[in-house]
Backbone atoms as SQL, in Angstrom:
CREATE TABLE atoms (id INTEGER PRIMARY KEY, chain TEXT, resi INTEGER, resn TEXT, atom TEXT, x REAL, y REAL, z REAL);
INSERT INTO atoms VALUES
  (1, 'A', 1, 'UNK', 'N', 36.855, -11.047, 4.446),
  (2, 'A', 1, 'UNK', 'CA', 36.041, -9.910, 4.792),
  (3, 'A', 1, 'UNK', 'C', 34.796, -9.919, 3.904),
  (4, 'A', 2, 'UNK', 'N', 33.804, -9.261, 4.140),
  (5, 'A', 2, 'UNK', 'CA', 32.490, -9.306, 3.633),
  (6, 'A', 2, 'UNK', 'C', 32.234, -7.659, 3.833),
  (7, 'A', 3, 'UNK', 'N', 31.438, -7.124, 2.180),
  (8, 'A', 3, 'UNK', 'CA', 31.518, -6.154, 2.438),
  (9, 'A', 3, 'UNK', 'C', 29.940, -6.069, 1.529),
  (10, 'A', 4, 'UNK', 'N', 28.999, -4.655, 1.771),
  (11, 'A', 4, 'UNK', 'CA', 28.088, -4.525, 1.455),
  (12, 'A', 4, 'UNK', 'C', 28.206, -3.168, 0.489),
  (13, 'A', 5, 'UNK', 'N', 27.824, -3.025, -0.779),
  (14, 'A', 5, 'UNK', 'CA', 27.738, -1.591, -1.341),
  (15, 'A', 5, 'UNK', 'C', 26.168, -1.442, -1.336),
  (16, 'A', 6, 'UNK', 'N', 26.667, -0.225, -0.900),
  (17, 'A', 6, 'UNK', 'CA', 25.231, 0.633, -0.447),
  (18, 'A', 6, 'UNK', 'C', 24.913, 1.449, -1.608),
  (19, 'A', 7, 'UNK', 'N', 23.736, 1.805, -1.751),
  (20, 'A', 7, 'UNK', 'CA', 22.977, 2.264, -2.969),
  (21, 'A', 7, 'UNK', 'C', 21.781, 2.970, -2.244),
  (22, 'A', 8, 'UNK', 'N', 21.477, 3.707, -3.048),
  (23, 'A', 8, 'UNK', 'CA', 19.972, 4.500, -2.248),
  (24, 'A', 8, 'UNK', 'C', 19.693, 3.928, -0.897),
  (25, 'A', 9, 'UNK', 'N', 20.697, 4.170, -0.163),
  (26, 'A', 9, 'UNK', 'CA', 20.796, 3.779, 1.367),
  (27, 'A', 9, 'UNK', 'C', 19.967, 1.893, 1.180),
  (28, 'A', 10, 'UNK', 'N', 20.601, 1.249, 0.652),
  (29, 'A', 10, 'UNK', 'CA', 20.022, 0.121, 0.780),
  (30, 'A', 10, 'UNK', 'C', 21.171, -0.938, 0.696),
  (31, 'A', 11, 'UNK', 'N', 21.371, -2.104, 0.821),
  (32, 'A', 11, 'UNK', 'CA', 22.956, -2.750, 0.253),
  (33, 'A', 11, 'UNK', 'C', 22.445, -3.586, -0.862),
  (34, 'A', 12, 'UNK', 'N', 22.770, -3.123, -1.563),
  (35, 'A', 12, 'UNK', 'CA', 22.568, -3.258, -3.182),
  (36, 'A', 12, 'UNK', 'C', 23.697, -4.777, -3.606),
  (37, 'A', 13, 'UNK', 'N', 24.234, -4.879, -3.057),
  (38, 'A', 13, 'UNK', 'CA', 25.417, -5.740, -3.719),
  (39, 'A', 13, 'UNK', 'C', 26.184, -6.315, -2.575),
  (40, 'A', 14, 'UNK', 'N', 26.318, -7.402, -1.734),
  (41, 'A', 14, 'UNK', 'CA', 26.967, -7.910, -0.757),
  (42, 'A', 14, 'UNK', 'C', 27.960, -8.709, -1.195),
  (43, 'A', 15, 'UNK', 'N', 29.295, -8.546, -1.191),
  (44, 'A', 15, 'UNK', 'CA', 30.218, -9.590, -1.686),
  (45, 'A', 15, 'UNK', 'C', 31.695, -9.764, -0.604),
  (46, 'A', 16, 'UNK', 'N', 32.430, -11.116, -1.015),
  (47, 'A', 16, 'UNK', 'CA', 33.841, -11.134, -0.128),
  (48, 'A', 16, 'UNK', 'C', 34.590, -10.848, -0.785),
  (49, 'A', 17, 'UNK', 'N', 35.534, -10.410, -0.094),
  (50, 'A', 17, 'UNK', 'CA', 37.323, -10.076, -0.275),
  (51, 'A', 17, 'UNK', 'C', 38.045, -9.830, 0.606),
  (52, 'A', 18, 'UNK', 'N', 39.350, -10.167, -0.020),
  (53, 'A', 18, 'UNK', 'CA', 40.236, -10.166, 0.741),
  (54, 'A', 18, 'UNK', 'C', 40.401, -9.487, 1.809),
  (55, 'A', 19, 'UNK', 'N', 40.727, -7.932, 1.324),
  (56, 'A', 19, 'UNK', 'CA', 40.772, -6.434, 1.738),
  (57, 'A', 19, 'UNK', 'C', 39.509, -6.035, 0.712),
  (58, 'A', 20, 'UNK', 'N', 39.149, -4.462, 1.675),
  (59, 'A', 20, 'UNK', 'CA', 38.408, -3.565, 1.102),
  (60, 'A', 20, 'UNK', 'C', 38.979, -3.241, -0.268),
  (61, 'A', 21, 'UNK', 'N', 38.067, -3.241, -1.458),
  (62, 'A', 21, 'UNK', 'CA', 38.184, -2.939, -2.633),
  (63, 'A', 21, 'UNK', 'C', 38.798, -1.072, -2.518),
  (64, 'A', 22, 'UNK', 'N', 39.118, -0.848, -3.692),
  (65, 'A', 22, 'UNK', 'CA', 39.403, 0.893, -4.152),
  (66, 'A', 22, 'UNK', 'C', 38.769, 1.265, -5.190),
  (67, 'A', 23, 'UNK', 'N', 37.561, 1.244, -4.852),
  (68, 'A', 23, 'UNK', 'CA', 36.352, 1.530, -5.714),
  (69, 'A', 23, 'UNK', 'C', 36.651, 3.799, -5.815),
  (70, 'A', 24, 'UNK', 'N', 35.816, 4.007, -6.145),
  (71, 'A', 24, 'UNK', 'CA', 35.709, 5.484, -6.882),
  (72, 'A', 24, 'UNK', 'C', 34.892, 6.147, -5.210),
  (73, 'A', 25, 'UNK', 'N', 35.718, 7.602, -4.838),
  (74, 'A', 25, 'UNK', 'CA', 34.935, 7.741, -3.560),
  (75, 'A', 25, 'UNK', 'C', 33.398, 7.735, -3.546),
  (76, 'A', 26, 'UNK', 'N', 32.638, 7.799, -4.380),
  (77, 'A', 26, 'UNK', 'CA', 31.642, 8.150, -3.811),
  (78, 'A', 26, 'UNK', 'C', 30.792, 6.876, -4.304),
  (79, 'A', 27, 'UNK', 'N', 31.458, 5.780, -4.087),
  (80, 'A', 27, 'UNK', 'CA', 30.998, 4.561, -3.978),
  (81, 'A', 27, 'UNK', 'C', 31.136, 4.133, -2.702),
  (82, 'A', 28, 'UNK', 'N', 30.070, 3.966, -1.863),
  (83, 'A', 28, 'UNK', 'CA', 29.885, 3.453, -0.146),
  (84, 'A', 28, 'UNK', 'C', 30.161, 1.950, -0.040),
  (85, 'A', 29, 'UNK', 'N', 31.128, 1.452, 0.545),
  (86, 'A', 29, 'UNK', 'CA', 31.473, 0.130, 1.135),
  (87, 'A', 29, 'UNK', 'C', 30.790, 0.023, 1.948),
  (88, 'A', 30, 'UNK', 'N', 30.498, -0.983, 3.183),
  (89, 'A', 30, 'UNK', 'CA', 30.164, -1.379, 4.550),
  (90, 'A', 30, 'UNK', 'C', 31.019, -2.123, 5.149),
  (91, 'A', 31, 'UNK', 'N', 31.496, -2.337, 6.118),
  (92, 'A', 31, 'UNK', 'CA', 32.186, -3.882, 5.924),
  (93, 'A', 31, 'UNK', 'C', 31.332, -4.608, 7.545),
  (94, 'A', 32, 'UNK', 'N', 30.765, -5.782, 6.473),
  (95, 'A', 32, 'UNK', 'CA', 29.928, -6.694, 7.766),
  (96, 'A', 32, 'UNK', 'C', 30.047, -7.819, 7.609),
  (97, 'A', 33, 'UNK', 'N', 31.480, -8.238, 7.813),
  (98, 'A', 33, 'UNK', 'CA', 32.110, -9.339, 7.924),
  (99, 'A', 33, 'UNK', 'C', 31.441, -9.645, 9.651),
  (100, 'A', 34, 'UNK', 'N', 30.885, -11.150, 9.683),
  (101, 'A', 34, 'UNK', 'CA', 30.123, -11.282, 10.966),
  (102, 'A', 34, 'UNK', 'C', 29.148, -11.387, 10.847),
  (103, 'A', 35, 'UNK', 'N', 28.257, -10.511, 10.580),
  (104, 'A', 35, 'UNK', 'CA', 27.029, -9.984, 10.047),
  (105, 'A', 35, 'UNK', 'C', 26.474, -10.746, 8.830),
  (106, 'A', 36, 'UNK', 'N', 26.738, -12.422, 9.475),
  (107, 'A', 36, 'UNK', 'CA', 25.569, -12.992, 7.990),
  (108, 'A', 36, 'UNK', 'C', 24.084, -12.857, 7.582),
  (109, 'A', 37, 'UNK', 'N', 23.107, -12.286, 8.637),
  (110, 'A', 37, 'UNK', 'CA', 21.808, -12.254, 8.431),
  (111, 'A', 37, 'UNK', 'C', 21.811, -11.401, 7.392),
  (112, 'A', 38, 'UNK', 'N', 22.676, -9.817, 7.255),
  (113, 'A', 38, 'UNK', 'CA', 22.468, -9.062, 6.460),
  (114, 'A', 38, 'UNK', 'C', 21.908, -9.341, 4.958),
  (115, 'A', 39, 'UNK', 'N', 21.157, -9.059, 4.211),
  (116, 'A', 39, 'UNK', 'CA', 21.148, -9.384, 2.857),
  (117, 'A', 39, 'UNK', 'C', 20.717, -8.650, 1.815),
  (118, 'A', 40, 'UNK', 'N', 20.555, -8.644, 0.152),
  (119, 'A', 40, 'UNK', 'CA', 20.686, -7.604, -0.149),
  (120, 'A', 40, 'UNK', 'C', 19.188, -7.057, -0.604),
  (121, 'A', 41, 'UNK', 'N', 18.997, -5.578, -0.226),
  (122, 'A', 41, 'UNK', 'CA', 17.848, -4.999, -0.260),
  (123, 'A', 41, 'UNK', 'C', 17.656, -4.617, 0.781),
  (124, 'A', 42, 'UNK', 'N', 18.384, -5.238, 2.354),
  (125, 'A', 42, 'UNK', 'CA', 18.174, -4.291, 3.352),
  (126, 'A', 42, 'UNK', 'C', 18.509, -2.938, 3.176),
  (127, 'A', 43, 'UNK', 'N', 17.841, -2.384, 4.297),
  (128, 'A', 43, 'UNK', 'CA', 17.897, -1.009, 4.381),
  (129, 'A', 43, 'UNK', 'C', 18.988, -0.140, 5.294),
  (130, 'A', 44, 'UNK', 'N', 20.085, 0.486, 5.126),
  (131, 'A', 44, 'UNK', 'CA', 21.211, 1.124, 5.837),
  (132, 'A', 44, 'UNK', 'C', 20.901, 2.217, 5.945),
  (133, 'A', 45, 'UNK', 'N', 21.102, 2.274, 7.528),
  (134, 'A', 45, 'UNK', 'CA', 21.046, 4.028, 8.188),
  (135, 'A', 45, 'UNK', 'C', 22.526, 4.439, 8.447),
  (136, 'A', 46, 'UNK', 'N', 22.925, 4.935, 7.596),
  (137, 'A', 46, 'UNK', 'CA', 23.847, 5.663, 7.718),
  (138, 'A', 46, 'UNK', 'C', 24.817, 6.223, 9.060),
  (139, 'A', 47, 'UNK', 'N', 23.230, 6.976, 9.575),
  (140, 'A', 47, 'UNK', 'CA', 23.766, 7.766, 11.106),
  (141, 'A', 47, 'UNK', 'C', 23.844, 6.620, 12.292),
  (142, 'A', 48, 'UNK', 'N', 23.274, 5.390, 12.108),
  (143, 'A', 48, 'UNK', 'CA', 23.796, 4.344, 12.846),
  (144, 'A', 48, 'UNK', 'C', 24.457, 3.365, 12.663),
  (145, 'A', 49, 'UNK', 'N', 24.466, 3.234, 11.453),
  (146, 'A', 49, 'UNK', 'CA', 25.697, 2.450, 11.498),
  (147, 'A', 49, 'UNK', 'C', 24.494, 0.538, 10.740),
  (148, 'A', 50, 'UNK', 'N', 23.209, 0.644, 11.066),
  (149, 'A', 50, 'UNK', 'CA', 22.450, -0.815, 11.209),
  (150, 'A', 50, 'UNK', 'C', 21.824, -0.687, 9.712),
  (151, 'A', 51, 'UNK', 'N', 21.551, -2.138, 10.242),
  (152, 'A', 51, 'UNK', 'CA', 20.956, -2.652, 8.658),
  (153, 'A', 51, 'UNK', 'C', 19.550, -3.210, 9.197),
  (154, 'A', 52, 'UNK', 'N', 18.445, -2.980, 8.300),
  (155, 'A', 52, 'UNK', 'CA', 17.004, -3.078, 8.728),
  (156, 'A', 52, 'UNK', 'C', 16.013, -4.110, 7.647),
  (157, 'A', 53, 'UNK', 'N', 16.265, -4.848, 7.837),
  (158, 'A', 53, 'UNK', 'CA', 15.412, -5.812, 6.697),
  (159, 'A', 53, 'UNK', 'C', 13.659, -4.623, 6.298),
  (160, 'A', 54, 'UNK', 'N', 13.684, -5.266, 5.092),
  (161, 'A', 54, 'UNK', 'CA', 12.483, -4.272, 4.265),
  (162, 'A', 54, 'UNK', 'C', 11.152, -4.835, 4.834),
  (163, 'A', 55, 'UNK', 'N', 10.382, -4.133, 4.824),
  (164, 'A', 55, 'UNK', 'CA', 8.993, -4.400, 5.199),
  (165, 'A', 55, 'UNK', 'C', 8.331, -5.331, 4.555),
  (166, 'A', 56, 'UNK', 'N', 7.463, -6.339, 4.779),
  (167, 'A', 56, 'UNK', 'CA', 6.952, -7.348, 3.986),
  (168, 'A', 56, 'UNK', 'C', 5.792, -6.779, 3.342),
  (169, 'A', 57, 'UNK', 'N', 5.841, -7.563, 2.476),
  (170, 'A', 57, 'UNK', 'CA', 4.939, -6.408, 1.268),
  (171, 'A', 57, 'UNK', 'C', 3.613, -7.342, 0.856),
  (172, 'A', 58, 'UNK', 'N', 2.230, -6.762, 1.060),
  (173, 'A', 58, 'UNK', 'CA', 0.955, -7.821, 1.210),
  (174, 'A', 58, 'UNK', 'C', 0.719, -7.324, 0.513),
  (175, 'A', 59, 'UNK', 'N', 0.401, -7.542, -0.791),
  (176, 'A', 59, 'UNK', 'CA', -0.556, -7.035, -1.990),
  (177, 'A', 59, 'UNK', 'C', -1.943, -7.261, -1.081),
  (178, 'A', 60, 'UNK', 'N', -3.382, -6.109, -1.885),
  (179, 'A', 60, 'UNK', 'CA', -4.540, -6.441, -1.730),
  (180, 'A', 60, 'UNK', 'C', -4.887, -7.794, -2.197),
  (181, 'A', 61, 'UNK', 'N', -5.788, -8.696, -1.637),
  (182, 'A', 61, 'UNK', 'CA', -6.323, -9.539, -2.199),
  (183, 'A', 61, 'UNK', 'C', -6.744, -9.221, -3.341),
  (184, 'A', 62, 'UNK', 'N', -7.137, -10.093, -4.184),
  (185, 'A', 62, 'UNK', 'CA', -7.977, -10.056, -5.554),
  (186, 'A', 62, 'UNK', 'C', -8.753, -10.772, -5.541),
  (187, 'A', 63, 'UNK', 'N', -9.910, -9.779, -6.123),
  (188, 'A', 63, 'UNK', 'CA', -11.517, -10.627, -5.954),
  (189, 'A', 63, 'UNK', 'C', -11.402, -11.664, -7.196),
  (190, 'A', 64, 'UNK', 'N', -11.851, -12.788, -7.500),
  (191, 'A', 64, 'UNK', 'CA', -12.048, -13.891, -7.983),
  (192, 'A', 64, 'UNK', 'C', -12.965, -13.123, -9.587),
  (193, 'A', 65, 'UNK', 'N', -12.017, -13.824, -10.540),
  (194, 'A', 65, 'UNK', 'CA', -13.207, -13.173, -11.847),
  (195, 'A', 65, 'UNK', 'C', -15.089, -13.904, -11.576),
  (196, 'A', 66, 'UNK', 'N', -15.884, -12.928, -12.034),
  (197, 'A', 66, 'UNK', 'CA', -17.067, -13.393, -12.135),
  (198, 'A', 66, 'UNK', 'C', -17.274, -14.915, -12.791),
  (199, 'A', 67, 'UNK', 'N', -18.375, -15.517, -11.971),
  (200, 'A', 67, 'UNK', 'CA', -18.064, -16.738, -12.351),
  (201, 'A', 67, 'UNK', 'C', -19.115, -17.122, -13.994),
  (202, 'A', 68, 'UNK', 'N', -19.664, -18.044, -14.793),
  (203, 'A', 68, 'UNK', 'CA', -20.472, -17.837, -15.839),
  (204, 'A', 68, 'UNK', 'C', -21.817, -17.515, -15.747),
  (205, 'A', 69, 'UNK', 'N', -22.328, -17.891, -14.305),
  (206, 'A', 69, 'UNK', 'CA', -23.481, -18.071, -13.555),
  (207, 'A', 69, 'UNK', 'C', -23.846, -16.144, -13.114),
  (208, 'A', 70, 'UNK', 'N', -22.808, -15.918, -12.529),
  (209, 'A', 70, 'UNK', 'CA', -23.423, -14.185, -12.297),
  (210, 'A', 70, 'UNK', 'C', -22.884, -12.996, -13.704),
  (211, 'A', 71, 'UNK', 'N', -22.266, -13.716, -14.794),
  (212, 'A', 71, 'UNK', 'CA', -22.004, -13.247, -15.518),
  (213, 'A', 71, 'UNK', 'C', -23.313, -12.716, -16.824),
  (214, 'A', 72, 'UNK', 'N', -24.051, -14.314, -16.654),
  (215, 'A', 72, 'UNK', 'CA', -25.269, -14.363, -17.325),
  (216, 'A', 72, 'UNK', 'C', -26.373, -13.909, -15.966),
  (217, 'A', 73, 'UNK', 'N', -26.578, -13.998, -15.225),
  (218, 'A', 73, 'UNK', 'CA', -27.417, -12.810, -14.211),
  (219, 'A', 73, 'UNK', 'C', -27.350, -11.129, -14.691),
  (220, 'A', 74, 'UNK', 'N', -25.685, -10.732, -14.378),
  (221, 'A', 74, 'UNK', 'CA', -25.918, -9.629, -14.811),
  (222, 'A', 74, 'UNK', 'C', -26.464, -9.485, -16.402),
  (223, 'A', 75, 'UNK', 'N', -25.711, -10.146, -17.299),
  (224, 'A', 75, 'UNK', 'CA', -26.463, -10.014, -18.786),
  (225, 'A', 75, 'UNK', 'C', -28.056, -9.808, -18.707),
  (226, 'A', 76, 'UNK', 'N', -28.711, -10.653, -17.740),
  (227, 'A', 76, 'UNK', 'CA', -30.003, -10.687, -18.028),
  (228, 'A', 76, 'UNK', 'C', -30.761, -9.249, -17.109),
  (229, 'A', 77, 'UNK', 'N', -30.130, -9.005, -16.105),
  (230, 'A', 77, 'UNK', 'CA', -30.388, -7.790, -15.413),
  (231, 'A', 77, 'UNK', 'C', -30.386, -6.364, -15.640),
  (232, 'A', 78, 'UNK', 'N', -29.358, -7.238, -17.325),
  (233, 'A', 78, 'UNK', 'CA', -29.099, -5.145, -18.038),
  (234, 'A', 78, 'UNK', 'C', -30.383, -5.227, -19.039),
  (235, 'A', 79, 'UNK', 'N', -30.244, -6.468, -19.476),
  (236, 'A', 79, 'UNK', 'CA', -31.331, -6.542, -20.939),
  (237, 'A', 79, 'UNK', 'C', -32.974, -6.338, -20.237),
  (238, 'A', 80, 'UNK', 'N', -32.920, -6.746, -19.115),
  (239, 'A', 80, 'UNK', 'CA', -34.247, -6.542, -18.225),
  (240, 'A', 80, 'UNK', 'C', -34.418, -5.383, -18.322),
  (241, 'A', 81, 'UNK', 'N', -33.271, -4.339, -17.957),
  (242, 'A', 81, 'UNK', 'CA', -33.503, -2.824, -17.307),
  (243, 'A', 81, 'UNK', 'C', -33.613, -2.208, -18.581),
  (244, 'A', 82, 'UNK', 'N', -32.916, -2.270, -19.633),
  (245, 'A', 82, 'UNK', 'CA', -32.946, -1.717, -20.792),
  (246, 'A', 82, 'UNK', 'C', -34.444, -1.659, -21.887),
  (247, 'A', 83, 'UNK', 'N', -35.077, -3.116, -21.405),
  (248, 'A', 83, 'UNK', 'CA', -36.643, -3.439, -21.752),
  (249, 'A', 83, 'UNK', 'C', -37.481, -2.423, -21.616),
  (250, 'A', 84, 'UNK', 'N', -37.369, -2.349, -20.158),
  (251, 'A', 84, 'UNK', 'CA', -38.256, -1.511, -19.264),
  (252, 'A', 84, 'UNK', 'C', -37.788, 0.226, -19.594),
  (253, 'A', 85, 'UNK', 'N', -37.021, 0.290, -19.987),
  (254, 'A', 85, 'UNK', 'CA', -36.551, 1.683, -19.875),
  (255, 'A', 85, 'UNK', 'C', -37.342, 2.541, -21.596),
  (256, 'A', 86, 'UNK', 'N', -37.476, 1.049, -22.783),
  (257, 'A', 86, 'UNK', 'CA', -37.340, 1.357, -23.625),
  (258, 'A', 86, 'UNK', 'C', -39.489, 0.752, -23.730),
  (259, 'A', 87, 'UNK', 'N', -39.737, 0.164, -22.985),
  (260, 'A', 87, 'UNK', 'CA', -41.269, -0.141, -22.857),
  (261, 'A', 87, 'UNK', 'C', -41.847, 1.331, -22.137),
  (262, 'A', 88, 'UNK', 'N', -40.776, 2.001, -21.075),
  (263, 'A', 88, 'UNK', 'CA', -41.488, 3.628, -20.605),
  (264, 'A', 88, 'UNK', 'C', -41.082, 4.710, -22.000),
  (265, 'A', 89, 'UNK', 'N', -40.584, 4.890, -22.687),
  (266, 'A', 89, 'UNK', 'CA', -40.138, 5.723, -23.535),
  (267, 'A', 89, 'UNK', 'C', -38.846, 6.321, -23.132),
  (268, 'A', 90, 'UNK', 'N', -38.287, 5.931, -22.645),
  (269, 'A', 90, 'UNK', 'CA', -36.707, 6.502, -22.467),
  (270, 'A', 90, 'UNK', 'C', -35.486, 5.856, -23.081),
  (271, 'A', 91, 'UNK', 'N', -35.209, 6.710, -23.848),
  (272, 'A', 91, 'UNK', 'CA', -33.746, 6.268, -24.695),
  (273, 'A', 91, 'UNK', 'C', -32.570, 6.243, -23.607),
  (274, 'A', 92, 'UNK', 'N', -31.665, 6.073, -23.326),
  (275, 'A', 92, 'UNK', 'CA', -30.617, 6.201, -23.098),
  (276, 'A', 92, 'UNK', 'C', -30.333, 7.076, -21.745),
  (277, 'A', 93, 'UNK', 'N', -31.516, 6.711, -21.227),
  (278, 'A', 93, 'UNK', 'CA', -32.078, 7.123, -19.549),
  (279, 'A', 93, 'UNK', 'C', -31.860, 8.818, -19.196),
  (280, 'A', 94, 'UNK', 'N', -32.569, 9.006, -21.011),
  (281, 'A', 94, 'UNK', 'CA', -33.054, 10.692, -21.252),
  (282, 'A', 94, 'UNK', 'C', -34.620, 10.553, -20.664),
  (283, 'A', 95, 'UNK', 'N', -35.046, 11.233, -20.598),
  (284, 'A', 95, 'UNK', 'CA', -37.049, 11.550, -20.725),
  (285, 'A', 95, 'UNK', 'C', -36.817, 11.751, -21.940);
């Protein structure tokens, strides 16, 4: 027999035996002997009885670190703006 313990409605732990274990009641068995696709981290609905594999999970892409080339652009684009800011008389982009 093959049995699944369920956990925050999920099957946390899939293992065989003989017979159903005598675990503590309010520890949830399944028994899905048959049922090899099942595996653990699916998701169990209770009121039906099924098991639902988890949603596939796409992280956002990640933008690529700046390369040395726009790294020294921006450097030169702040020291530019900062020139000019400090050639009009403005400190710290006060009047």
């Amino acid at each position: 027999m093959k049995f699944a313990l369920i956990l925050y409605n999920k099957a946390h732990w899939i293992f065989e035996a003989n017979e159903k274990p005598d675990f503590a009641p309010n520890i949830k068995l399944v028994d899905i002997t048959g049922k090899n696709h099942i595996q653990e981290g699916w998701y169990y609905n209770s009121k039906t009885g099924e098991f639902t594999p988890p949603a596939e999970y796409n992280p956002p892409p990640v933008e690529p670190p700046p390369t040395a080339e726009e790294m020294q652009a921006q450097t030169l684009i702040n020291t530019e703006y900062l020139i000019t800011m400090n050639e009009m008389g403005i400190e710290g982009g006060k009047l």
